[in-house]
Backbone as ProteinMPNN parsed JSONL, in Angstrom:
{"seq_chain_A": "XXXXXXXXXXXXXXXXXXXXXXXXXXXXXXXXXXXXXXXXXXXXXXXXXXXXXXXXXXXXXXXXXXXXXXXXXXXXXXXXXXXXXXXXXXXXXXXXXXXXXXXXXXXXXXXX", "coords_chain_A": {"N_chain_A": [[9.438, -3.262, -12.282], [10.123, -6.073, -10.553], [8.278, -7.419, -7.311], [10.098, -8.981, -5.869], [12.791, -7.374, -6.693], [11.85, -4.542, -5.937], [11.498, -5.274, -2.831], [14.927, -5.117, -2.642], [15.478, -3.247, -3.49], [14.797, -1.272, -1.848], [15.924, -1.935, 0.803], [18.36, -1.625, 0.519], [18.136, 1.309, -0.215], [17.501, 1.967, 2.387], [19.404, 0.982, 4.137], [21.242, 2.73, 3.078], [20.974, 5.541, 1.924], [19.149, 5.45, 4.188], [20.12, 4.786, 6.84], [18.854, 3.138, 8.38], [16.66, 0.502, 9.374], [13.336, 1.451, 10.889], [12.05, 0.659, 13.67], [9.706, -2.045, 13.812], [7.352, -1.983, 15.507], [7.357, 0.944, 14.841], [7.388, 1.337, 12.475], [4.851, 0.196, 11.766], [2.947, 1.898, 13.165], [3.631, 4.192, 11.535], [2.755, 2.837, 8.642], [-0.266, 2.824, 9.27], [-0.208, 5.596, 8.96], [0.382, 6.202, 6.715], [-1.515, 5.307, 5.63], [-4.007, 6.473, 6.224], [-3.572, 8.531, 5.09], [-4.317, 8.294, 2.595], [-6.534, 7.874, 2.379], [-7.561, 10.207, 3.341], [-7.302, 11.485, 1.36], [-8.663, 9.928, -0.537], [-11.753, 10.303, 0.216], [-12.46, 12.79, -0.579], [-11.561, 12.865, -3.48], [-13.253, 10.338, -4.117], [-15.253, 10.265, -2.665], [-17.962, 11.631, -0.729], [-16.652, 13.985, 0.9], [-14.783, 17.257, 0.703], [-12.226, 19.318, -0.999], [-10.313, 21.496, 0.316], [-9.605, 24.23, -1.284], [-9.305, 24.938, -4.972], [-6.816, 24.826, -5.925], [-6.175, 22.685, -4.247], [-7.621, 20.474, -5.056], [-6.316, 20.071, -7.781], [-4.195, 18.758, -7.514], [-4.478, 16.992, -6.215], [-4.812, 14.079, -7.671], [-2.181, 13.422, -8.693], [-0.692, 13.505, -5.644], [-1.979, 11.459, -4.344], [-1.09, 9.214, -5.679], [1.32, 9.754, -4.764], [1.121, 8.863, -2.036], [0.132, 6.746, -1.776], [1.907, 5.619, -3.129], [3.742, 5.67, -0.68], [2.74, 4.255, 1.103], [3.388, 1.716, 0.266], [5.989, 1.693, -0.077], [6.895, 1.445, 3.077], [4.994, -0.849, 3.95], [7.061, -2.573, 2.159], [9.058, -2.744, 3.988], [8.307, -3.384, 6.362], [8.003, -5.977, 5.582], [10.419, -6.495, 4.797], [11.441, -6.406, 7.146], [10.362, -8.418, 8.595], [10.95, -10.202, 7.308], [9.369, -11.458, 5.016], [8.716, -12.711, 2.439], [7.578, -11.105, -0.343], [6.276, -12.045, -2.896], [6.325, -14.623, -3.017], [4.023, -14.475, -0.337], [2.193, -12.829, -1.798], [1.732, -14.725, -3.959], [0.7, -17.308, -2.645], [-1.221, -16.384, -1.315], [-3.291, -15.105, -3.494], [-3.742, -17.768, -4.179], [-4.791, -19.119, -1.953], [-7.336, -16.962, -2.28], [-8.787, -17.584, -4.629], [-9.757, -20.458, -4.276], [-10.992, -20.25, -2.422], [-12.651, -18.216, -2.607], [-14.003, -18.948, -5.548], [-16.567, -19.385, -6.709], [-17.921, -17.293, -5.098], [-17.875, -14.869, -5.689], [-18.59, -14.669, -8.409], [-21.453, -15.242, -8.163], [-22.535, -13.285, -6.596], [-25.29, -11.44, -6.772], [-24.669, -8.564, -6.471], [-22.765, -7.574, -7.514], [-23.058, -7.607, -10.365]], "CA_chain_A": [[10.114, -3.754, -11.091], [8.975, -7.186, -9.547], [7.928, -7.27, -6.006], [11.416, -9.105, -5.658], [13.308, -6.494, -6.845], [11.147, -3.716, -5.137], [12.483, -5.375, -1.742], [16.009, -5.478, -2.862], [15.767, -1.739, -3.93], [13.986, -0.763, -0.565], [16.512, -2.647, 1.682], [19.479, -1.064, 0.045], [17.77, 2.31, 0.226], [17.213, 1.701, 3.918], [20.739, 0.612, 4.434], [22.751, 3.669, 2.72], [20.445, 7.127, 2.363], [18.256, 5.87, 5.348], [20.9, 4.689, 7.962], [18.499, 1.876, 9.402], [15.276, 0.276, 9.533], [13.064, 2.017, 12.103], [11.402, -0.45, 14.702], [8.986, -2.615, 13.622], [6.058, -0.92, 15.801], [7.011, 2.447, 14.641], [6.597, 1.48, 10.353], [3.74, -0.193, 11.79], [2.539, 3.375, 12.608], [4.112, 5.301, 9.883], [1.692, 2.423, 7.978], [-1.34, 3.649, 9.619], [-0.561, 7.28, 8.946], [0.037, 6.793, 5.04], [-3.203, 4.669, 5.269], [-4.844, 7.245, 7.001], [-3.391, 10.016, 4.33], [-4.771, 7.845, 1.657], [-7.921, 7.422, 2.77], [-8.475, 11.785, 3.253], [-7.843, 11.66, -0.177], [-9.69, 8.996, -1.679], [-12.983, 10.619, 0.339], [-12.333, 13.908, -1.38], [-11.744, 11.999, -4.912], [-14.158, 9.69, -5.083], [-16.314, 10.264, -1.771], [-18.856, 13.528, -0.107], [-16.228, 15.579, 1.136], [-14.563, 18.489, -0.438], [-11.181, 20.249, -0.775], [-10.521, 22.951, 0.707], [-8.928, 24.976, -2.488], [-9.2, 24.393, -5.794], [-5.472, 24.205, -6.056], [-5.892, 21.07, -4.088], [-8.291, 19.572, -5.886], [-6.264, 19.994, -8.957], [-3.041, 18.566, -7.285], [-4.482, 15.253, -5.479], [-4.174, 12.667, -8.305], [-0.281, 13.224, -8.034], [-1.084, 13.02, -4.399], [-2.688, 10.014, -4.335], [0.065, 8.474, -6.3], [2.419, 9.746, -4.065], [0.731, 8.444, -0.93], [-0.094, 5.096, -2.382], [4.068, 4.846, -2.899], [4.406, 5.88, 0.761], [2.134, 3.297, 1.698], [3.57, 0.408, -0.608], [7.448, 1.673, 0.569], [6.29, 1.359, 4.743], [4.963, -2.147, 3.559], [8.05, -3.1, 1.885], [10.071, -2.137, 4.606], [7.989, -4.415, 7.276], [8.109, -7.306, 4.503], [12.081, -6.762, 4.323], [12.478, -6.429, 8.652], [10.024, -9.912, 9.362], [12.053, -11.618, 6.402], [8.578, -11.927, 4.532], [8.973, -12.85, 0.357], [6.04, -10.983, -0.444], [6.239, -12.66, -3.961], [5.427, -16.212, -2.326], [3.248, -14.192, -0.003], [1.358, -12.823, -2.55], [1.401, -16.133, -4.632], [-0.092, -18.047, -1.865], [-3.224, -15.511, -1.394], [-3.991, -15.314, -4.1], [-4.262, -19.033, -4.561], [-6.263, -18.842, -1.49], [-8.857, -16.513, -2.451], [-8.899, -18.848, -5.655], [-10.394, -21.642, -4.295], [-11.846, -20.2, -1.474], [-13.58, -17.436, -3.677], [-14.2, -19.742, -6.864], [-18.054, -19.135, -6.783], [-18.644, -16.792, -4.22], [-18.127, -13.535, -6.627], [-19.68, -14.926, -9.453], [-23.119, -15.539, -7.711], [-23.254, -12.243, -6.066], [-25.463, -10.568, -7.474], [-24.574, -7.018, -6.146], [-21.481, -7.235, -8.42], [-23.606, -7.492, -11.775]], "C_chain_A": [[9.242, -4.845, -10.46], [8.844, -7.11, -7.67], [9.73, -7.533, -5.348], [12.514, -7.631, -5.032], [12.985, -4.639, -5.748], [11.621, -3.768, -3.639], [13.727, -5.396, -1.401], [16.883, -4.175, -2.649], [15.495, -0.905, -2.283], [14.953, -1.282, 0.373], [17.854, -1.292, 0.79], [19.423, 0.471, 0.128], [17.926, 2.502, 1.938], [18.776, 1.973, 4.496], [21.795, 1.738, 3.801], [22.053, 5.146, 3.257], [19.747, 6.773, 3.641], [18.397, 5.374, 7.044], [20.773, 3.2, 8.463], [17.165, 1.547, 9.084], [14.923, 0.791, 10.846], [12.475, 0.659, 13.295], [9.768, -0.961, 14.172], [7.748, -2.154, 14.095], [6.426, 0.15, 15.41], [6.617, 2.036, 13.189], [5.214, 0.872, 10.729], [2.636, 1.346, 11.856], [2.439, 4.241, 11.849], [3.012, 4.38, 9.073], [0.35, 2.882, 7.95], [-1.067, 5.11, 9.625], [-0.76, 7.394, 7.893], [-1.145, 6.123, 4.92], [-3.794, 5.641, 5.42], [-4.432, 8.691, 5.585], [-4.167, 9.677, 2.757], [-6.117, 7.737, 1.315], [-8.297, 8.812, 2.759], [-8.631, 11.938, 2.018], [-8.697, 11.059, -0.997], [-11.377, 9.624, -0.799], [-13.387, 11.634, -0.261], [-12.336, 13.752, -2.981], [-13.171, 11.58, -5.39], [-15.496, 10.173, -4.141], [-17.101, 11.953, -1.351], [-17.638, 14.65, 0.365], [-15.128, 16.227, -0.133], [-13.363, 18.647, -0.443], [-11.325, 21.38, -0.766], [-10.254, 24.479, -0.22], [-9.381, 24.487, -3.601], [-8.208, 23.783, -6.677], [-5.144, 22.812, -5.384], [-6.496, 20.093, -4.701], [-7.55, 19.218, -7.127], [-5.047, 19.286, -8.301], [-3.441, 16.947, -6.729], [-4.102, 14.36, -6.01], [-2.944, 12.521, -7.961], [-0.234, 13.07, -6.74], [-1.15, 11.927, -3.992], [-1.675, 9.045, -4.815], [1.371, 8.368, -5.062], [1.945, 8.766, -2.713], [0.794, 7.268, -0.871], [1.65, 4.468, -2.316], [4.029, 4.86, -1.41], [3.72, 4.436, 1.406], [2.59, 1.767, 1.42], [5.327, 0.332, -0.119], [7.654, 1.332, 2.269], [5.992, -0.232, 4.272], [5.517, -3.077, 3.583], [8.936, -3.222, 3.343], [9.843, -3.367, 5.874], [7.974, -5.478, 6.575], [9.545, -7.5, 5.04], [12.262, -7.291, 6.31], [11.801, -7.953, 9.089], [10.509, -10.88, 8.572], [10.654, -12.511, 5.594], [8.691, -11.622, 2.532], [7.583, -12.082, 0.028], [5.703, -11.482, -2.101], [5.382, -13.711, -3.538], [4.469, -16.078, -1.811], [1.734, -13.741, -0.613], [0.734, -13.822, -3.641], [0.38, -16.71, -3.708], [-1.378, -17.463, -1.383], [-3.77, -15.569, -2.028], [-4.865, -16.49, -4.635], [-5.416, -19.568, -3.584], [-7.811, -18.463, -1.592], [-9.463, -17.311, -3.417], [-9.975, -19.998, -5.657], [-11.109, -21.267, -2.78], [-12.979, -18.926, -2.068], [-14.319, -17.596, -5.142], [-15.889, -19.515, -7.441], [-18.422, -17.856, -6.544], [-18.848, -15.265, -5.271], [-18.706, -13.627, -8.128], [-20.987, -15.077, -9.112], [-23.315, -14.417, -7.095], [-23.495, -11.214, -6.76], [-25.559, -8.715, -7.314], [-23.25, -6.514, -7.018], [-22.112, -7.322, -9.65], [-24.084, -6.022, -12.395]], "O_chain_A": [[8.107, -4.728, -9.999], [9.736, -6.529, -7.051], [10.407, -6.747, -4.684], [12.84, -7.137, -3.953], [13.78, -3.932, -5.129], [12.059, -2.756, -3.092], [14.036, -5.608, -0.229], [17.98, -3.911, -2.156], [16.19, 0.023, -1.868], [14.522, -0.689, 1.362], [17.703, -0.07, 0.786], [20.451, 1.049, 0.483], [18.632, 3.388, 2.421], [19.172, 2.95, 5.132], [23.007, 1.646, 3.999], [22.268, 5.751, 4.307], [19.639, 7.745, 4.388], [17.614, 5.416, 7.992], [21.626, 2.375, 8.79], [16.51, 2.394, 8.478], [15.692, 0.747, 11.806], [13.14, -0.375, 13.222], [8.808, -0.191, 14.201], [6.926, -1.871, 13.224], [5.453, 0.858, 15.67], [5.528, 2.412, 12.754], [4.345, 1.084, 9.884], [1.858, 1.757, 10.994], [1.487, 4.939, 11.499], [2.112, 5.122, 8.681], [-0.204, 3.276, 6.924], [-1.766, 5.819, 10.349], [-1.606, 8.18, 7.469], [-1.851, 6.44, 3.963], [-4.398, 5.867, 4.371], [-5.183, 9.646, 5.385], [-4.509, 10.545, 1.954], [-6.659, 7.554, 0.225], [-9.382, 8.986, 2.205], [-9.644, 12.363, 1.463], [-9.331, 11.528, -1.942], [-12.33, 9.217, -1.463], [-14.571, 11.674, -0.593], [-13.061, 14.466, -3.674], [-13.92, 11.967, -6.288], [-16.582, 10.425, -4.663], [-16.737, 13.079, -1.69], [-17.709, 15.869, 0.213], [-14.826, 15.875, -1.273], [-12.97, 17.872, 0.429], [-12.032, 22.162, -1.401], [-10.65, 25.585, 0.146], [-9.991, 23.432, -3.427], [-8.274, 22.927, -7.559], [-4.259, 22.022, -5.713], [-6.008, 18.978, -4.885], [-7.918, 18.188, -7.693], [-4.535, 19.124, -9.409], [-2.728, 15.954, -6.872], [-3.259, 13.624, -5.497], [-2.536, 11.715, -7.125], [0.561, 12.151, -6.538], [-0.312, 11.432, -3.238], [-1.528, 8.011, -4.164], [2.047, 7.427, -4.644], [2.696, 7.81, -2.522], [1.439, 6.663, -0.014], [2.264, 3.526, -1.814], [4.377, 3.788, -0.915], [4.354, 3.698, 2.16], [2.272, 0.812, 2.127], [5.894, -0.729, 0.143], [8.771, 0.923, 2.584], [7.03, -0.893, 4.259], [5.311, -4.101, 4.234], [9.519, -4.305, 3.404], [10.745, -4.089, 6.3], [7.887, -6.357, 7.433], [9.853, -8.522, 5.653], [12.965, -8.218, 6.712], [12.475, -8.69, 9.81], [10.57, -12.078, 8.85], [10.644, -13.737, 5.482], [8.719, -10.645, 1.784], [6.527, -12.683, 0.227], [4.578, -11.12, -2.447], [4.156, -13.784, -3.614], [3.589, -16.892, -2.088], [0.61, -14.053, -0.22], [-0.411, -13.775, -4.09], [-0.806, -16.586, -4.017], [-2.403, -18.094, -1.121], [-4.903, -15.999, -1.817], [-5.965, -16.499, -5.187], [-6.461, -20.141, -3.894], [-8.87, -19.019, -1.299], [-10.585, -17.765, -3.193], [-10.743, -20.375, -6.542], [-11.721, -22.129, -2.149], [-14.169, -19.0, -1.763], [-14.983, -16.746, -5.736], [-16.167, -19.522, -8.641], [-19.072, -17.199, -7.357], [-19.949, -14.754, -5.475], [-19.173, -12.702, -8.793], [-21.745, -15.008, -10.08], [-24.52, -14.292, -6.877], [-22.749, -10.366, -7.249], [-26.293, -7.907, -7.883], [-22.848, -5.357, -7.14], [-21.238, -6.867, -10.387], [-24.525, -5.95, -13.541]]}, "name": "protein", "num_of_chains": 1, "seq": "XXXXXXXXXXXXXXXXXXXXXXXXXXXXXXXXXXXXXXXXXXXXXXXXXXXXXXXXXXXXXXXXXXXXXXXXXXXXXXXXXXXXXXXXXXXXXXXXXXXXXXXXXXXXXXXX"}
């Protein structure tokens, strides 16, 4: 699925099973919560703390997956309501970092 498509699918979702788009500050929230759900997990994954079970430990990857969608569908959703292409959007960053990053990660040597 291209990013395109991804907004096409997400709008149409929105618009039948999910009635409406919510208000622009609230997915902004709902954003910061799946950030925030993404982030307990990835400290438990990769970082010092723990889970509390071992049934959770064994369940996070799928977790993590899931969260990561929640976070990438909330996204979409503020892409689709400010009328942002995130195709072009993402084209044009990248071409940014491009030429504004052209050196800078090749000479640092903390990435070797």
């Amino acid at each position: 699925m291209t990013l395109k498509e991804a907004q096409e699918t997400v709008d149409r979702w929105i618009n039948t099973v999910g009635v409406r788009y919510y208000g622009e500050l609230t997915n902004t929230a709902i954003l910061m919560e799946e950030t925030g759900e993404v982030a307990r997990l990835m400290a438990r994954l990769y970082g010092e703390q723990s889970f509390k079970t071992p049934e959770a430990a064994a369940a996070a990857p799928g977790e993590l997956a899931d969260e990561l969608a929640d976070v990438l569908f909330v996204l979409i959703c503020l892409a689709n309501q400010t009328g942002t292409d995130l195709t072009a959007a993402l084209e044009r960053n990248l071409a940014k970092k491009t030429t504004r990053d052209r050196e800078r990660h090749r000479d640092n040597p903390k990435l070797r």
